[in-house]
SEDOMAR-587910 format. One record per residue: residue number from 1; x, z, y of N, C-alpha, C in turn. Coordinates in pm, whole numbers. Layout:
// residues N
+-----+--------+--------+--------+--------+--------+--------+--------+--------+--------+
: pos :     nx :     nz :     ny :    cax :    caz :    cay :     cx :     cz :     cy :
+-----+--------+--------+--------+--------+--------+--------+--------+--------+--------+
: NUM :      X :      Z :      Y :      X :      Z :      Y :      X :      Z :      Y :
...
+-----+--------+--------+--------+--------+--------+--------+--------+--------+--------+
//
This chain:
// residues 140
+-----+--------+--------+--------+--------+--------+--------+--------+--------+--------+
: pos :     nx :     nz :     ny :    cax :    caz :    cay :     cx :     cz :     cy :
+-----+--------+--------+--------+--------+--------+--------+--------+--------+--------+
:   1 :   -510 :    569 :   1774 :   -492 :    484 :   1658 :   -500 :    573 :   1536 :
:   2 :   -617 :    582 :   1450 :   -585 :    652 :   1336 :   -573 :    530 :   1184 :
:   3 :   -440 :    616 :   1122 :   -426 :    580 :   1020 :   -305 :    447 :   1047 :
:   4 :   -195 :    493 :   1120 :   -137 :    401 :   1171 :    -51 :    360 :   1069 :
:   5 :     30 :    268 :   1033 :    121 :    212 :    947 :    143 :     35 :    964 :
:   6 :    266 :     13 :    879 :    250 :   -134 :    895 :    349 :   -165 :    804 :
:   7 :    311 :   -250 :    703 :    374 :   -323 :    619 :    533 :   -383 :    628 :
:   8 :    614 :   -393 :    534 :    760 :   -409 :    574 :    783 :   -543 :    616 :
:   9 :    677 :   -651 :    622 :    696 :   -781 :    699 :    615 :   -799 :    796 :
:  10 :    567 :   -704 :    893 :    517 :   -708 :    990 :    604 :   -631 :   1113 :
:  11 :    598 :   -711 :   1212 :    684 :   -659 :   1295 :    660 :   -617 :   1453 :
:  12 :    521 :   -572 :   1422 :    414 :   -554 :   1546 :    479 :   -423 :   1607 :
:  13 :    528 :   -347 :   1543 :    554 :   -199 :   1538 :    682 :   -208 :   1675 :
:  14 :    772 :   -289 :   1681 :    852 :   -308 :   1789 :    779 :   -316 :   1939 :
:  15 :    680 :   -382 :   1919 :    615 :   -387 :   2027 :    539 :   -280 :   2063 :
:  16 :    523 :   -193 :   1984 :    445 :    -71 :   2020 :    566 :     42 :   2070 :
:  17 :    672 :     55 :   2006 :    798 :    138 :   2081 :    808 :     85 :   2194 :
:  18 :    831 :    -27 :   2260 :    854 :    -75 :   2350 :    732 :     13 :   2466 :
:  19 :    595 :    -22 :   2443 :    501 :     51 :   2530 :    465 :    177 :   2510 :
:  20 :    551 :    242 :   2437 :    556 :    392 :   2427 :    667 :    423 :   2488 :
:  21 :    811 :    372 :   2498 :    876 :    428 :   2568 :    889 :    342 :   2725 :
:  22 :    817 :    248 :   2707 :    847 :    159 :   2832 :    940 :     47 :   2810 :
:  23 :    942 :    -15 :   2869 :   1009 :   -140 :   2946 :   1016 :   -222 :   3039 :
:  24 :   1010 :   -347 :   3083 :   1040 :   -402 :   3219 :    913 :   -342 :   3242 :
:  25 :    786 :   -314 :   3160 :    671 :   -273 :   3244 :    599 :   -140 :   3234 :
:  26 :    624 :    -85 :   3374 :    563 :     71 :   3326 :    487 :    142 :   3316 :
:  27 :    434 :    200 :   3196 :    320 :    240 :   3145 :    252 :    307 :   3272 :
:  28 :    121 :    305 :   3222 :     -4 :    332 :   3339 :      5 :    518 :   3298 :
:  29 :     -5 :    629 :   3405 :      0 :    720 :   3453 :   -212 :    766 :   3317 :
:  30 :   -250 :    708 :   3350 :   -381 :    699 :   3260 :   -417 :    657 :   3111 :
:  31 :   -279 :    653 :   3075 :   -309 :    638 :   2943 :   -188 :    750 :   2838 :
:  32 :   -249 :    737 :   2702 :   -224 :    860 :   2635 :   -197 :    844 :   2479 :
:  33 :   -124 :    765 :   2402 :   -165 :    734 :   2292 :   -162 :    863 :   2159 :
:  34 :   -223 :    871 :   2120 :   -244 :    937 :   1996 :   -252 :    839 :   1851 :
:  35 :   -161 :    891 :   1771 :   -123 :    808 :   1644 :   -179 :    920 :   1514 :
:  36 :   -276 :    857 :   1440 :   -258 :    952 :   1319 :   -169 :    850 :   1204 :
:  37 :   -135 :    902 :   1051 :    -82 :    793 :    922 :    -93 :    919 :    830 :
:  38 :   -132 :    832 :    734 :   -100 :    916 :    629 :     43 :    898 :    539 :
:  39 :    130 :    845 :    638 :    244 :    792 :    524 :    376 :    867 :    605 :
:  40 :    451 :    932 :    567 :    568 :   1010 :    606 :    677 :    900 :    707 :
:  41 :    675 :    783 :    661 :    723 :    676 :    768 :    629 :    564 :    838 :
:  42 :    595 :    519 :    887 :    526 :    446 :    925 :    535 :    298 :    938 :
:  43 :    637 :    269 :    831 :    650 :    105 :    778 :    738 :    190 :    646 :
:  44 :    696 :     81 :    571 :    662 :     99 :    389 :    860 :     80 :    429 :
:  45 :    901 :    190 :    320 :   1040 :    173 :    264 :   1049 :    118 :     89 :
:  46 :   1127 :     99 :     67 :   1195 :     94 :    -43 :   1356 :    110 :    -92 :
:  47 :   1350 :    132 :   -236 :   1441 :    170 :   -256 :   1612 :     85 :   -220 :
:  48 :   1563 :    -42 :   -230 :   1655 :    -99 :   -132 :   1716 :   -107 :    -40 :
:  49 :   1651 :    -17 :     53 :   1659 :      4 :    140 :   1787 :    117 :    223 :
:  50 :   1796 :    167 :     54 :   1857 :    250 :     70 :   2011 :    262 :     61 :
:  51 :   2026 :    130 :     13 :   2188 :     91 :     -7 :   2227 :     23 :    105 :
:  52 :   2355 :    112 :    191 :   2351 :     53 :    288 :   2433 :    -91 :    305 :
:  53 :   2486 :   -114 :    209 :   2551 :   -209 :    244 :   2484 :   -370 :    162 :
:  54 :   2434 :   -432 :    200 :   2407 :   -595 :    123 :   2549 :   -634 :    116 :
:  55 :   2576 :   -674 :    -28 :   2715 :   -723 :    -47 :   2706 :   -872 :    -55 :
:  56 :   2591 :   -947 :    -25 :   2630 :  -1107 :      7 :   2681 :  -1177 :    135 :
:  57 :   2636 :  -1057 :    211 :   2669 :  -1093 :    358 :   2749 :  -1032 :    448 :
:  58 :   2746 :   -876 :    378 :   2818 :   -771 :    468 :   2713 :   -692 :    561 :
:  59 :   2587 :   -726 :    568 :   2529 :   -632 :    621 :   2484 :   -491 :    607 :
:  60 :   2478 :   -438 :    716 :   2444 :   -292 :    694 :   2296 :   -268 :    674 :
:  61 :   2238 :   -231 :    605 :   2090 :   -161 :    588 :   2054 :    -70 :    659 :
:  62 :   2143 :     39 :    670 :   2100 :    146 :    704 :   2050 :    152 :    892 :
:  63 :   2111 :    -17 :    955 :   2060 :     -4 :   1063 :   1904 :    -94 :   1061 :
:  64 :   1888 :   -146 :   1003 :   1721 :   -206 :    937 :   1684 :    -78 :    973 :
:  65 :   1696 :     34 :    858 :   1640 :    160 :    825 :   1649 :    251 :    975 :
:  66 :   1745 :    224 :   1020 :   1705 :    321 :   1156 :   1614 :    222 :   1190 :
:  67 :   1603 :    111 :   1245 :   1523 :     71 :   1319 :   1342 :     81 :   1288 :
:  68 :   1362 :     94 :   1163 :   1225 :    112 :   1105 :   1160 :    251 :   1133 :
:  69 :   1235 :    365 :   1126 :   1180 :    482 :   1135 :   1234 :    519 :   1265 :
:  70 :   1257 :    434 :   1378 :   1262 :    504 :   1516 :   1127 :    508 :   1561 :
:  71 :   1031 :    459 :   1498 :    939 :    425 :   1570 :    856 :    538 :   1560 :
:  72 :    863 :    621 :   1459 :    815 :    780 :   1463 :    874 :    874 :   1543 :
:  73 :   1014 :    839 :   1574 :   1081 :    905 :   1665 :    984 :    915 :   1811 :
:  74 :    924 :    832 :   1853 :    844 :    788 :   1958 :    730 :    912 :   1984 :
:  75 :    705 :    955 :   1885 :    559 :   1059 :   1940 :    639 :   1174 :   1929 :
:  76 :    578 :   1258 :   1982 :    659 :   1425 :   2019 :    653 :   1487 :   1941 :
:  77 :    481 :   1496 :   1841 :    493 :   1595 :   1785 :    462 :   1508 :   1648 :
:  78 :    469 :   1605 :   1559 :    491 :   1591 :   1403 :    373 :   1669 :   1334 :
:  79 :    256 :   1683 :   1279 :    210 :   1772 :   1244 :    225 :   1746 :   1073 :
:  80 :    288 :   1842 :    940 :    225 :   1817 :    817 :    148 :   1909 :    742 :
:  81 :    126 :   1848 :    694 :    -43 :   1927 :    611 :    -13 :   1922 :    456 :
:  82 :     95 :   2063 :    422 :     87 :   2098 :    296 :    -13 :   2131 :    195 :
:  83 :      0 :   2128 :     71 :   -103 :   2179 :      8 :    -87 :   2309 :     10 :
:  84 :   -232 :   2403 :     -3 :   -255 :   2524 :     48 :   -261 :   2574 :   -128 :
:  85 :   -173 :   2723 :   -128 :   -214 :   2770 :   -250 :   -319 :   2810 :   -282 :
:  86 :   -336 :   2886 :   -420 :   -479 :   2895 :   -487 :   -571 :   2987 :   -343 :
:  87 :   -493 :   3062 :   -330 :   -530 :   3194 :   -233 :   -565 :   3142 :    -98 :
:  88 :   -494 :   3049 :    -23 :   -535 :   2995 :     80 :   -639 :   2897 :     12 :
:  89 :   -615 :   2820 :    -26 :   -773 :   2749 :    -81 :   -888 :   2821 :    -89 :
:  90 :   -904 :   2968 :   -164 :  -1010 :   3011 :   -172 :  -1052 :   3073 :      3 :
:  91 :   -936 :   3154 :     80 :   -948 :   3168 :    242 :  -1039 :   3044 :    251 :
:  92 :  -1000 :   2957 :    244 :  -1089 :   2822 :    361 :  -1240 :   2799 :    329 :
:  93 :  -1228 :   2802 :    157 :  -1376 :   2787 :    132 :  -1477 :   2896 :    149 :
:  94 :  -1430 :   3026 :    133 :  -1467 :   3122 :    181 :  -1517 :   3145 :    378 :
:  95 :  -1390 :   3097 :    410 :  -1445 :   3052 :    603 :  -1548 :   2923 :    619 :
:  96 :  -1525 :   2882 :    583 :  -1606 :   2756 :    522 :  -1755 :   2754 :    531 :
:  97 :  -1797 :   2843 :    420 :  -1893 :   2878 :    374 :  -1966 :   2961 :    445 :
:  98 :  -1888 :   3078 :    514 :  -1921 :   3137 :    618 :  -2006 :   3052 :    738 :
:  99 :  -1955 :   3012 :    800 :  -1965 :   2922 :    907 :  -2070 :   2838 :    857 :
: 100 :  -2074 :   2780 :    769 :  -2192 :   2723 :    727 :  -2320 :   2767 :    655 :
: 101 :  -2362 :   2880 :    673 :  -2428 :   2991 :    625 :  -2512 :   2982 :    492 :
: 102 :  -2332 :   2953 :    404 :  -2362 :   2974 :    275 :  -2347 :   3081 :    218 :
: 103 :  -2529 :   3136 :    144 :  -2524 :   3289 :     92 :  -2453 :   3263 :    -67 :
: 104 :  -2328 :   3331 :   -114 :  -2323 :   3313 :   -242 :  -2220 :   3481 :   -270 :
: 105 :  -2168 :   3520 :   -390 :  -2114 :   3604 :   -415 :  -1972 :   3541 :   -413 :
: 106 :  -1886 :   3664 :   -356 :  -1721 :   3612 :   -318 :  -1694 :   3563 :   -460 :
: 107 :  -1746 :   3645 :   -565 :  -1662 :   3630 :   -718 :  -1718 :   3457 :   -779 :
: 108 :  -1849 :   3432 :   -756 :  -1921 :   3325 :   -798 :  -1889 :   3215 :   -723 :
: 109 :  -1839 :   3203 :   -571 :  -1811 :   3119 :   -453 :  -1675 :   3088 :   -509 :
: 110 :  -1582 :   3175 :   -544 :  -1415 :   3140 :   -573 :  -1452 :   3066 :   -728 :
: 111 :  -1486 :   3116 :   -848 :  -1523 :   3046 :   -956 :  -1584 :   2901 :   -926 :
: 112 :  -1744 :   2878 :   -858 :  -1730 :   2739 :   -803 :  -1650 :   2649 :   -759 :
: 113 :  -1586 :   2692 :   -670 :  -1488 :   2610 :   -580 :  -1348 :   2578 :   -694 :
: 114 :  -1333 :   2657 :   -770 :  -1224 :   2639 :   -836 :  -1272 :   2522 :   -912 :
: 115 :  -1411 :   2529 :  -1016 :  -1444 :   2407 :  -1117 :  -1410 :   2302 :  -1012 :
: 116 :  -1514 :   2291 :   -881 :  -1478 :   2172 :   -786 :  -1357 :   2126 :   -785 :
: 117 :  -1268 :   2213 :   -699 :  -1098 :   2152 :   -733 :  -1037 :   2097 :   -876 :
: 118 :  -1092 :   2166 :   -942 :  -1015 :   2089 :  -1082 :  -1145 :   1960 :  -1110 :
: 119 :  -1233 :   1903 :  -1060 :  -1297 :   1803 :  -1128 :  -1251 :   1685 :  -1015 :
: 120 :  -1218 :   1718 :   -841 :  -1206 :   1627 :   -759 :  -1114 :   1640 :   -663 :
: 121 :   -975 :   1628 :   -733 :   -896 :   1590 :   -641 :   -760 :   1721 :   -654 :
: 122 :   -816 :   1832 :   -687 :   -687 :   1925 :   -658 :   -730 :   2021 :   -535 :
: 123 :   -651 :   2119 :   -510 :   -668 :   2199 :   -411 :   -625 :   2123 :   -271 :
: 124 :   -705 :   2145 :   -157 :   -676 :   2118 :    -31 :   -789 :   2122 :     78 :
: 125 :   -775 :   2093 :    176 :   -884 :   2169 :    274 :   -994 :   2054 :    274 :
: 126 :   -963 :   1917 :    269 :  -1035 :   1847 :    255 :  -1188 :   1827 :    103 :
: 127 :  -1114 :   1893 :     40 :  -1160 :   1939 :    -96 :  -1256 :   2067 :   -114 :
: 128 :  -1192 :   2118 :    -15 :  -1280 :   2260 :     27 :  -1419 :   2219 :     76 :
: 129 :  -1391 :   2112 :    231 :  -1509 :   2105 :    286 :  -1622 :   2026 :    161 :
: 130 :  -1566 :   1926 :    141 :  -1628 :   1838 :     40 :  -1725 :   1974 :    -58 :
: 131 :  -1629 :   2049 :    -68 :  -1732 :   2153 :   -177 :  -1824 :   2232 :   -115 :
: 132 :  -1827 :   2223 :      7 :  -1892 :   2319 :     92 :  -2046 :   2231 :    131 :
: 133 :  -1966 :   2131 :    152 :  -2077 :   1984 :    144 :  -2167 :   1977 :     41 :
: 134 :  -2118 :   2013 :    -76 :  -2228 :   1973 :   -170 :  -2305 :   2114 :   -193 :
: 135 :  -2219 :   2201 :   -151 :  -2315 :   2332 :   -138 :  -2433 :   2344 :    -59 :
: 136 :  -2417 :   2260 :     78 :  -2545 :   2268 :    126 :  -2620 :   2159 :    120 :
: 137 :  -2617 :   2059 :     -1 :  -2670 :   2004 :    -30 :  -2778 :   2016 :   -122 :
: 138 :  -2744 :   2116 :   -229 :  -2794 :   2167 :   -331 :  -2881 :   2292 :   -280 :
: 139 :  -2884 :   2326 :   -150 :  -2953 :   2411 :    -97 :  -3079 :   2396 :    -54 :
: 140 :  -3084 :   2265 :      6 :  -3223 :   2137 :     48 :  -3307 :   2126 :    -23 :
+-----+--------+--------+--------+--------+--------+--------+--------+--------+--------+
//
């Protein structure tokens, strides 16, 4: 599943813990799920969310809120993808470039890549390739 998430009135996401950790029925020995998201929880929070107590009724929030983010609890691993400083940015486009057997000068390759980052998007690896992309485009 890439790009997994689900809106705070959708409630599909229960049913997917359920066949990740099992229930009355047990998962097939042949299957494997892989989840990507780009969102740190995987159903939308708000700040509401955050008070645990609703004072019209007496309810607690904060068990909503567990229940919402158990569902990340579910996959094993966690991977995040910080932004890389100036220095690792220039590492990648530099490997980058390599690998893609772009001839340029280290001093002229780091100056490029830098205008790139500041016109689209900021530093990051995705930004890198993108620049590496249009490098061998302009090569054609």
């Amino acid at each position: 599943m890439d790009d997994l998430s689900f809106e705070e009135f959708e409630v599909e996401y229960k049913f997917l813990k359920a066949v990740i950790e099992g229930g009355v029925e047990t998962r097939p020995d042949n299957i494997l799920i892989y989840a990507t998201s780009n969102r740190r929880h995987l159903i939308k929070e708000n700040w509401n969310d955050r008070d645990d107590m609703e004072h019209d009724n007496g309810m607690h929030r904060s068990d909503t809120m567990e229940e919402k983010l158990s569902l990340v609890n579910r996959f094993g691993v966690t991977i995040c993808y910080s932004k890389p400083s100036q220095k690792e940015y220039f590492h990648i486009v530099e490997e980058l470039a390599q690998k893609a057997g772009v001839v340029m000068e280290q001093q002229q390759l780091r100056a490029e890549a830098n205008k790139w980052e500041l016109s689209h998007g900021g530093i990051s690896g995705r930004t890198a390739q993108q620049f590496i992309n249009y490098l061998l485009g302009q090569q054609e």
